[in-house]
Structure formats: C-alpha cells, structure tokens
N, CA, C and O atoms as a GROMACS GRO file, in nm:
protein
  380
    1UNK      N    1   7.454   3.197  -3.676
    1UNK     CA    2   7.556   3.297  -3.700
    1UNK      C    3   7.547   3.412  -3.599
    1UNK      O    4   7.652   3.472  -3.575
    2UNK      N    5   7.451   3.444  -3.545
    2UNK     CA    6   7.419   3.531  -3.430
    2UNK      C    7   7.476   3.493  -3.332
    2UNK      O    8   7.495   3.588  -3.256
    3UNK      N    9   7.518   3.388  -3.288
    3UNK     CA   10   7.580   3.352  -3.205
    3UNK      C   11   7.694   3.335  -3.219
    3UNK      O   12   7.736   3.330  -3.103
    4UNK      N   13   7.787   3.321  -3.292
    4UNK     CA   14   7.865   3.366  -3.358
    4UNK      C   15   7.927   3.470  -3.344
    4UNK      O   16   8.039   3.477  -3.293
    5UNK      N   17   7.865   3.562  -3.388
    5UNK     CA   18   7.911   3.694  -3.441
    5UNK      C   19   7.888   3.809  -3.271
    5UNK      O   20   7.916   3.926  -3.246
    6UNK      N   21   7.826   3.696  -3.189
    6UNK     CA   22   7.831   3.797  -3.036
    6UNK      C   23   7.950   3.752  -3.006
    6UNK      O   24   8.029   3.845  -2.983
    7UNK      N   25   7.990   3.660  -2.998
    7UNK     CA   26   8.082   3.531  -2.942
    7UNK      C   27   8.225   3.576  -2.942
    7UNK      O   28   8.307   3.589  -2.851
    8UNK      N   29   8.230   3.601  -3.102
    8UNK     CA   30   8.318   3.692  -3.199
    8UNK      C   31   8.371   3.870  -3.065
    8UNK      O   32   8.474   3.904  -3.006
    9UNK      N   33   8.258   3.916  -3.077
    9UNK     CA   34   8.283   4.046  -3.039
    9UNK      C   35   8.355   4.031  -2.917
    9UNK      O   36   8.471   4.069  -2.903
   10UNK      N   37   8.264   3.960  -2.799
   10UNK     CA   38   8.306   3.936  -2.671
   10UNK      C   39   8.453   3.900  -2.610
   10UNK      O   40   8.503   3.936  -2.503
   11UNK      N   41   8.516   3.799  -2.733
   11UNK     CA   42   8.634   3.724  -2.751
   11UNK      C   43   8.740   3.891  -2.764
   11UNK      O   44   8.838   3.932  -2.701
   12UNK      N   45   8.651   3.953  -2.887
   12UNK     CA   46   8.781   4.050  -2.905
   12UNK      C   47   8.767   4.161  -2.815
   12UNK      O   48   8.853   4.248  -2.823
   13UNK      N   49   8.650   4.177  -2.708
   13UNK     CA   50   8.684   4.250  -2.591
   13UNK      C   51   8.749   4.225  -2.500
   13UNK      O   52   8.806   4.321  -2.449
   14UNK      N   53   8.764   4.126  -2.455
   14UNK     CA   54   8.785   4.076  -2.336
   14UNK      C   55   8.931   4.084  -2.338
   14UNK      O   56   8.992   4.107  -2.234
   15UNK      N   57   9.031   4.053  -2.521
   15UNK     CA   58   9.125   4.029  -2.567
   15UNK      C   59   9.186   4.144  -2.551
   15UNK      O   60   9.305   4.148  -2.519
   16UNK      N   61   9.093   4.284  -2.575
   16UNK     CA   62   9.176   4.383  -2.595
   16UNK      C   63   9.154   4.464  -2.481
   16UNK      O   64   9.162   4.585  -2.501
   17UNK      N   65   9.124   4.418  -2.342
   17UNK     CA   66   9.122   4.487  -2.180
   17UNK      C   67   9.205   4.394  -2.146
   17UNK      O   68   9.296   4.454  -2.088
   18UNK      N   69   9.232   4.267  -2.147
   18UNK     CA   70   9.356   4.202  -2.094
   18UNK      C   71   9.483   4.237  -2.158
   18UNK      O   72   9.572   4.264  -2.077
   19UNK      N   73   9.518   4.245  -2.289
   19UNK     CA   74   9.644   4.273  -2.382
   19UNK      C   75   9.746   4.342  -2.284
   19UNK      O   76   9.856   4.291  -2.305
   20UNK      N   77   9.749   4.391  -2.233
   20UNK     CA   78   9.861   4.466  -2.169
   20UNK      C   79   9.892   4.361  -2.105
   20UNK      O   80   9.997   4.311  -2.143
   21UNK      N   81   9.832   4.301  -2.011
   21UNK     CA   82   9.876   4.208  -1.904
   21UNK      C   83   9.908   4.097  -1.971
   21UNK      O   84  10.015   4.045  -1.937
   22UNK      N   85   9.844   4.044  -2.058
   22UNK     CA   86   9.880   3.922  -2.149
   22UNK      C   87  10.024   3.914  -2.198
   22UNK      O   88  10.104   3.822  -2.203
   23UNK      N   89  10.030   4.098  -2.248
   23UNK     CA   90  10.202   4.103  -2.288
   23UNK      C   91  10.336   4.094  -2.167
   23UNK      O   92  10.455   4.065  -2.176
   24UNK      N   93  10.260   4.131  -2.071
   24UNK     CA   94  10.324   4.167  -1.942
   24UNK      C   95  10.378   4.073  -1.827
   24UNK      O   96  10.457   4.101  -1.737
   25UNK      N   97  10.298   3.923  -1.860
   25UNK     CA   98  10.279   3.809  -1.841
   25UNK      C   99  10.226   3.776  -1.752
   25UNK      O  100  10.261   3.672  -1.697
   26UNK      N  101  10.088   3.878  -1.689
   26UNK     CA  102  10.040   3.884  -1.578
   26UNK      C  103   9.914   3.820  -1.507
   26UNK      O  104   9.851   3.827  -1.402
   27UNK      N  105   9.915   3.726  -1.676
   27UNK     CA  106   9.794   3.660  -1.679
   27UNK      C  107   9.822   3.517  -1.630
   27UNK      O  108   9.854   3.438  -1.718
   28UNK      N  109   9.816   3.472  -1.507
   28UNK     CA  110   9.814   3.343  -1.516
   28UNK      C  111   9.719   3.214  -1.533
   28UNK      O  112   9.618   3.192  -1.466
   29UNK      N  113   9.763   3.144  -1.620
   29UNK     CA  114   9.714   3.003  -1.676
   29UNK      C  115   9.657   2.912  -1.582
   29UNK      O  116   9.726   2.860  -1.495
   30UNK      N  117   9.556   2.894  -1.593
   30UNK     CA  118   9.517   2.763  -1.466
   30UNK      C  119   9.448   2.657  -1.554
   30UNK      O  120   9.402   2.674  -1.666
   31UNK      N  121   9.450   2.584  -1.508
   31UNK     CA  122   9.442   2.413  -1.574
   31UNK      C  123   9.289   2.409  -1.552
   31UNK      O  124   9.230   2.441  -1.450
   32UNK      N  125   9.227   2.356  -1.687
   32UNK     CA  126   9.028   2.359  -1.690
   32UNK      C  127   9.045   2.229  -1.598
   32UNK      O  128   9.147   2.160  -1.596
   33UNK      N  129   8.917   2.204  -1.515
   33UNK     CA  130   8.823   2.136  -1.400
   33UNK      C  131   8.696   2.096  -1.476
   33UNK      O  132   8.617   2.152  -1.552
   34UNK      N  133   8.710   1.978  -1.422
   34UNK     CA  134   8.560   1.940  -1.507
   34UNK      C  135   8.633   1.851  -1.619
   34UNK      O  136   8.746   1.843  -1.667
   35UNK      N  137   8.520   1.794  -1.634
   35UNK     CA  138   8.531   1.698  -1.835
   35UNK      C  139   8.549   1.768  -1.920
   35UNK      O  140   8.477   1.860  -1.960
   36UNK      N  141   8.672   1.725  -1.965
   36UNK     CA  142   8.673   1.801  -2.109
   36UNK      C  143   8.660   1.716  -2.233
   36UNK      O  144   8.686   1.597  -2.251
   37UNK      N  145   8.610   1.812  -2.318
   37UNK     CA  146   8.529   1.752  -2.461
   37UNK      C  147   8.602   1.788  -2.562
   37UNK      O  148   8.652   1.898  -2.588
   38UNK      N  149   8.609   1.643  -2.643
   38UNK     CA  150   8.709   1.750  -2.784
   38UNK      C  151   8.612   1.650  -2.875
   38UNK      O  152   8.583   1.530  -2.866
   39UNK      N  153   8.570   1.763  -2.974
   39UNK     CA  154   8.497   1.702  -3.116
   39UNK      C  155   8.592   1.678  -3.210
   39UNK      O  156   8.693   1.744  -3.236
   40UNK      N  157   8.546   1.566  -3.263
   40UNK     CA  158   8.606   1.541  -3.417
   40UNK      C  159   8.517   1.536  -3.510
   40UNK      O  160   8.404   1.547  -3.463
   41UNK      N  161   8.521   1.522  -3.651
   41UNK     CA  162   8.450   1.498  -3.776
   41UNK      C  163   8.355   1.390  -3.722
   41UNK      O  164   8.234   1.393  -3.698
   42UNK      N  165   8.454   1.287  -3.711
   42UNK     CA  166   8.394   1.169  -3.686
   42UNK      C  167   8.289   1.150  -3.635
   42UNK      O  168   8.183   1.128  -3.693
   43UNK      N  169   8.315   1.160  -3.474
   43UNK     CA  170   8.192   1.177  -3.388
   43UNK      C  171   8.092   1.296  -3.360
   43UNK      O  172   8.029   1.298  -3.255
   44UNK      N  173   8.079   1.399  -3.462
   44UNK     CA  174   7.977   1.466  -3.486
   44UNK      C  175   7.910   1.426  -3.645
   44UNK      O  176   7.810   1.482  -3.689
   45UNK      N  177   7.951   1.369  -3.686
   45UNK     CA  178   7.842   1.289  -3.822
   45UNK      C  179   7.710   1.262  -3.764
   45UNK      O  180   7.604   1.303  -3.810
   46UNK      N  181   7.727   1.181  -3.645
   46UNK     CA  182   7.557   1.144  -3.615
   46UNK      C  183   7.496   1.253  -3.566
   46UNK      O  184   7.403   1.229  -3.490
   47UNK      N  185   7.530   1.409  -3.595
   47UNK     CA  186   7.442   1.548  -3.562
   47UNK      C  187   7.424   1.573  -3.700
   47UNK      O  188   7.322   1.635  -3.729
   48UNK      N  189   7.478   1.548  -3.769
   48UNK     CA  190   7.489   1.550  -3.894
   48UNK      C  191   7.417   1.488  -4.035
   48UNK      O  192   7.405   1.550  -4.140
   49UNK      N  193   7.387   1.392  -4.017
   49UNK     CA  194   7.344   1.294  -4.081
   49UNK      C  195   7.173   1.272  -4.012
   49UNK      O  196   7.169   1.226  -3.898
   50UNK      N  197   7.034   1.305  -4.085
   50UNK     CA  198   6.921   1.329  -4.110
   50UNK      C  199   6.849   1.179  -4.160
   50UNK      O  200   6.874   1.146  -4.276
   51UNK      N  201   6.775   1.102  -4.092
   51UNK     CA  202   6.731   1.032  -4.178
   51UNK      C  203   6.558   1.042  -4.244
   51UNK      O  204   6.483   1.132  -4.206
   52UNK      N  205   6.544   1.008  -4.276
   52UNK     CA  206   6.447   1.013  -4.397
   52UNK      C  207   6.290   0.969  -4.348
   52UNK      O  208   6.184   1.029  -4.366
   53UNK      N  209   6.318   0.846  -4.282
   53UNK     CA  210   6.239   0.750  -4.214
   53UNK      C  211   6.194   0.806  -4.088
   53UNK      O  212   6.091   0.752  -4.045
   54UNK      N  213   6.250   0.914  -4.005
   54UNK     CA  214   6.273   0.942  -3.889
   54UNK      C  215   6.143   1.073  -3.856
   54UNK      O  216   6.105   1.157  -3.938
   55UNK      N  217   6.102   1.059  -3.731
   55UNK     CA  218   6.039   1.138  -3.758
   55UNK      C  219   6.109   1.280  -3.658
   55UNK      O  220   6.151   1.260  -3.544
   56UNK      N  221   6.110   1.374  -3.701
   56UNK     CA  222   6.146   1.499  -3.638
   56UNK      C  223   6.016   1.612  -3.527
   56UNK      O  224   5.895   1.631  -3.538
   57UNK      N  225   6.074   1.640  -3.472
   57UNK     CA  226   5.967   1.801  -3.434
   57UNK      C  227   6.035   1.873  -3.501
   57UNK      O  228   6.155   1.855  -3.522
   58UNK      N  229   5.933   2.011  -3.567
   58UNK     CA  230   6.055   2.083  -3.646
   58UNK      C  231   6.097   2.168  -3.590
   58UNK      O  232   6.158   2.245  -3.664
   59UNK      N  233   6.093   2.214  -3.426
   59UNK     CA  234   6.197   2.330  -3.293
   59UNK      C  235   6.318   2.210  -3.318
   59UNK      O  236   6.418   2.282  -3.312
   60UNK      N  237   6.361   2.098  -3.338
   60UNK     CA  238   6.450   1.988  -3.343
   60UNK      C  239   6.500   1.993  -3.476
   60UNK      O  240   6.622   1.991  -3.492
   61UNK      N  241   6.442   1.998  -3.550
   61UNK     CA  242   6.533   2.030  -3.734
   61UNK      C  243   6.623   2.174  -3.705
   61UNK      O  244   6.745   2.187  -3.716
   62UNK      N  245   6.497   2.302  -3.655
   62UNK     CA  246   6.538   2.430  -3.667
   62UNK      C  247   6.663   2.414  -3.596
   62UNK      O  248   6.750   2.479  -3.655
   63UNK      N  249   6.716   2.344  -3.476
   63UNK     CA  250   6.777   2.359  -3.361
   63UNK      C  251   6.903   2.258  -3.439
   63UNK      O  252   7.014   2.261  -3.385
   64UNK      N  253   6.890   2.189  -3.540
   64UNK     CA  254   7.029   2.100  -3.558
   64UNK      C  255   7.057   2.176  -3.673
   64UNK      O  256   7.174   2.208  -3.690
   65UNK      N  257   6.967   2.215  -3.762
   65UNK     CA  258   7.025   2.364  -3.891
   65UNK      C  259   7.128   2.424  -3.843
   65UNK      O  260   7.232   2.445  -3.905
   66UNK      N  261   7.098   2.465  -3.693
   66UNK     CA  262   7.127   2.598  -3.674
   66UNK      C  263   7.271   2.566  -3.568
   66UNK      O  264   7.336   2.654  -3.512
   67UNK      N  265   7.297   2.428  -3.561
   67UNK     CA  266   7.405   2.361  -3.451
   67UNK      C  267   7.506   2.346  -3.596
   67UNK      O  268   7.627   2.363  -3.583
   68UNK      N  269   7.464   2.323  -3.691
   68UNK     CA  270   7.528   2.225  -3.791
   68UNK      C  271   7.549   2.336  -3.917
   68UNK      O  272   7.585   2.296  -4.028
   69UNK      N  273   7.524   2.471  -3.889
   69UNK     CA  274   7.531   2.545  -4.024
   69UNK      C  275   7.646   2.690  -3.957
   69UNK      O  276   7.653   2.754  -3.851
   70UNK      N  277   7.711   2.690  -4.075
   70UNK     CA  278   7.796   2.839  -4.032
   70UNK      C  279   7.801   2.897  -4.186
   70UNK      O  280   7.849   2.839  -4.283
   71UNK      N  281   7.733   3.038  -4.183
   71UNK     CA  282   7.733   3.114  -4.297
   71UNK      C  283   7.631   3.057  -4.391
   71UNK      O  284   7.508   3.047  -4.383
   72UNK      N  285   7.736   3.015  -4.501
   72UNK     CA  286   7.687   2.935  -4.646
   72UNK      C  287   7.666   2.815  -4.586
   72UNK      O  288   7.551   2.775  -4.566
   73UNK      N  289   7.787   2.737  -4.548
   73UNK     CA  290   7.792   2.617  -4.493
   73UNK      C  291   7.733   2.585  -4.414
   73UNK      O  292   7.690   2.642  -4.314
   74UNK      N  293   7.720   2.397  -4.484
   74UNK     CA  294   7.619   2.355  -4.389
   74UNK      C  295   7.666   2.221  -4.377
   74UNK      O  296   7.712   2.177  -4.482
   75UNK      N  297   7.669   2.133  -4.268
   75UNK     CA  298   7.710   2.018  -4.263
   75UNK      C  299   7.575   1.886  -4.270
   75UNK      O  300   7.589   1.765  -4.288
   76UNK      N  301   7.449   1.966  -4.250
   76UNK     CA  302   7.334   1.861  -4.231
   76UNK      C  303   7.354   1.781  -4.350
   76UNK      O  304   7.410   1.842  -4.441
   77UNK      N  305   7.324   1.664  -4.373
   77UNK     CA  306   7.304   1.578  -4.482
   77UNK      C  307   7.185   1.476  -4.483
   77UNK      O  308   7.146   1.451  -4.370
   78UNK      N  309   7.129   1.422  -4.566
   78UNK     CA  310   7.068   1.276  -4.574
   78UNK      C  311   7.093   1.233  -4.722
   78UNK      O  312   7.129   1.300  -4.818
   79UNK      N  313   7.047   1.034  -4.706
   79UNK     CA  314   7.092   0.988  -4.836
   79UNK      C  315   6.981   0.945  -4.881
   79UNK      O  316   6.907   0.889  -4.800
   80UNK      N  317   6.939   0.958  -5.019
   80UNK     CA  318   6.804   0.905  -5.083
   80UNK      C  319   6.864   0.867  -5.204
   80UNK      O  320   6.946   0.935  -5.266
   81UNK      N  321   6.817   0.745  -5.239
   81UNK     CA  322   6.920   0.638  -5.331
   81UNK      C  323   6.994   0.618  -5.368
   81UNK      O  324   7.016   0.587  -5.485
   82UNK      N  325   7.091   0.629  -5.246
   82UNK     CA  326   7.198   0.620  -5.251
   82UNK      C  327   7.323   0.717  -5.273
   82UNK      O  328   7.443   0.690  -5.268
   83UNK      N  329   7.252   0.852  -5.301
   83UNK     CA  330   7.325   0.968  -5.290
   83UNK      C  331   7.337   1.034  -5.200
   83UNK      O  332   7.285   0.988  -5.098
   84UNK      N  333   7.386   1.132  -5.189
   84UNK     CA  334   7.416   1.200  -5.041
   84UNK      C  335   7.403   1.334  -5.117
   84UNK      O  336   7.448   1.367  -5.226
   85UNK      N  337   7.297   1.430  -4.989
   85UNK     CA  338   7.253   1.578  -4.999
   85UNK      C  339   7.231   1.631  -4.930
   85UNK      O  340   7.137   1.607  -4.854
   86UNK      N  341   7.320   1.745  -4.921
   86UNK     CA  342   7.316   1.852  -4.819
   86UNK      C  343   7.177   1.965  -4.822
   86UNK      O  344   7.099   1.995  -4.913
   87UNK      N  345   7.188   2.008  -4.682
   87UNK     CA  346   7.033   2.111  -4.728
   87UNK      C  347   7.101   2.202  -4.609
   87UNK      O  348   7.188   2.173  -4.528
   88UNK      N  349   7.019   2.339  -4.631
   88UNK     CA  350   6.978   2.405  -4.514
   88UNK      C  351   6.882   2.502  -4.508
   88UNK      O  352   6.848   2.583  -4.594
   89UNK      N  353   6.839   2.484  -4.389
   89UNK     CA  354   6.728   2.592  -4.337
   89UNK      C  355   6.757   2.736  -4.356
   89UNK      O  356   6.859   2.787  -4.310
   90UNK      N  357   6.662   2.806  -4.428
   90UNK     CA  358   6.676   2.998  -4.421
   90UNK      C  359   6.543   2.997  -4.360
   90UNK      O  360   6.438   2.953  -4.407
   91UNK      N  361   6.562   3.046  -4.260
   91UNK     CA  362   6.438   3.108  -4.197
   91UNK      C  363   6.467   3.253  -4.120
   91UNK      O  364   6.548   3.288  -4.035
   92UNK      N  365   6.329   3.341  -4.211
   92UNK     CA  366   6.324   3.447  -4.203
   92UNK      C  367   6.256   3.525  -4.130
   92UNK      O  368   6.158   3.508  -4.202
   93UNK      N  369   6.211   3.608  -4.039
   93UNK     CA  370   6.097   3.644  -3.984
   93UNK      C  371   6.034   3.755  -4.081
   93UNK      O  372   6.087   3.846  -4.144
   94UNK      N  373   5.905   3.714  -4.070
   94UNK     CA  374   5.807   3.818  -4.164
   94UNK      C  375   5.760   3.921  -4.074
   94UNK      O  376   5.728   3.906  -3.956
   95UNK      N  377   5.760   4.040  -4.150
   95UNK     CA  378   5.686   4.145  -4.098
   95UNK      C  379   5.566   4.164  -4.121
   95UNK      O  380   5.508   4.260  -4.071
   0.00000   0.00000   0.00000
C-alpha cells in the first residue's frame, strides 16, 4: 500500500502542473515503444495461487503478499482438501 499511496500522490501532481495544458490541448499523445503488457484475472492466478507442497523463501512469500494484496484485500490463495483459502501477511516492524 506504500506504494500505492506514493504512486497515488505523484499521479495527482503531475495531473495538477499539466491541467492547464491538458485543457488547452497542449499536451501531445505519443504512441508507447516497447512491449506492451495487459493483465487479466486469468493469467495472474498463477501469482496467486500458493501451493502447499512447495517450498518458499519467505523474502518470496513477503514479496507475493505484498504484489497480490491491496488494503484489506488479498488475492493470495491455496487449497487444502479441497477448499480454497485466502490469507495475508501483516507484518509489522517492532520497536
């Protein structure tokens, strides 16, 4: 969410030093270079989906929590007999 919430700010600076020109139409549009990537549901399940059997480092759990969680929400899952359960990481720093 920290990342996020810079991401957030930056977006609405940048938004509100261009606005004049944006209204003005002074901004011109240029076409992205490079590969472009579009996610779906679909093909982010396997970031998603945890198995059981598997073995992890946990900088690699902390790092897909934290790819796969916004706020409350959390998309990580695994299935243990046959059910399906969501989890997520709170990690706090101690003083």
């Amino acid at each position: 969410t920290d990342l996020y919430k810079i991401s957030s700010r930056e977006i609405l600076k940048l938004f509100k030093s261009n606005f004049q020109k944006i209204v003005n139409g002074k901004i011109i549009a240029k076409k992205q270079s490079g590969k472009i990537f579009t996610f779906t549901k679909k093909n982010l399940i396997k970031y998603d989906k945890l198995l059981l059997n598997k073995k992890y480092k946990l900088i690699d759990l902390i790092k897909i929590n934290n790819a796969r969680s916004f706020g409350k929400k959390t998309f990580n899952f695994f299935i243990y007999n046959g059910e399906k359960f969501s989890f997520k990481l709170d990690i706090k720093k101690i003083k």
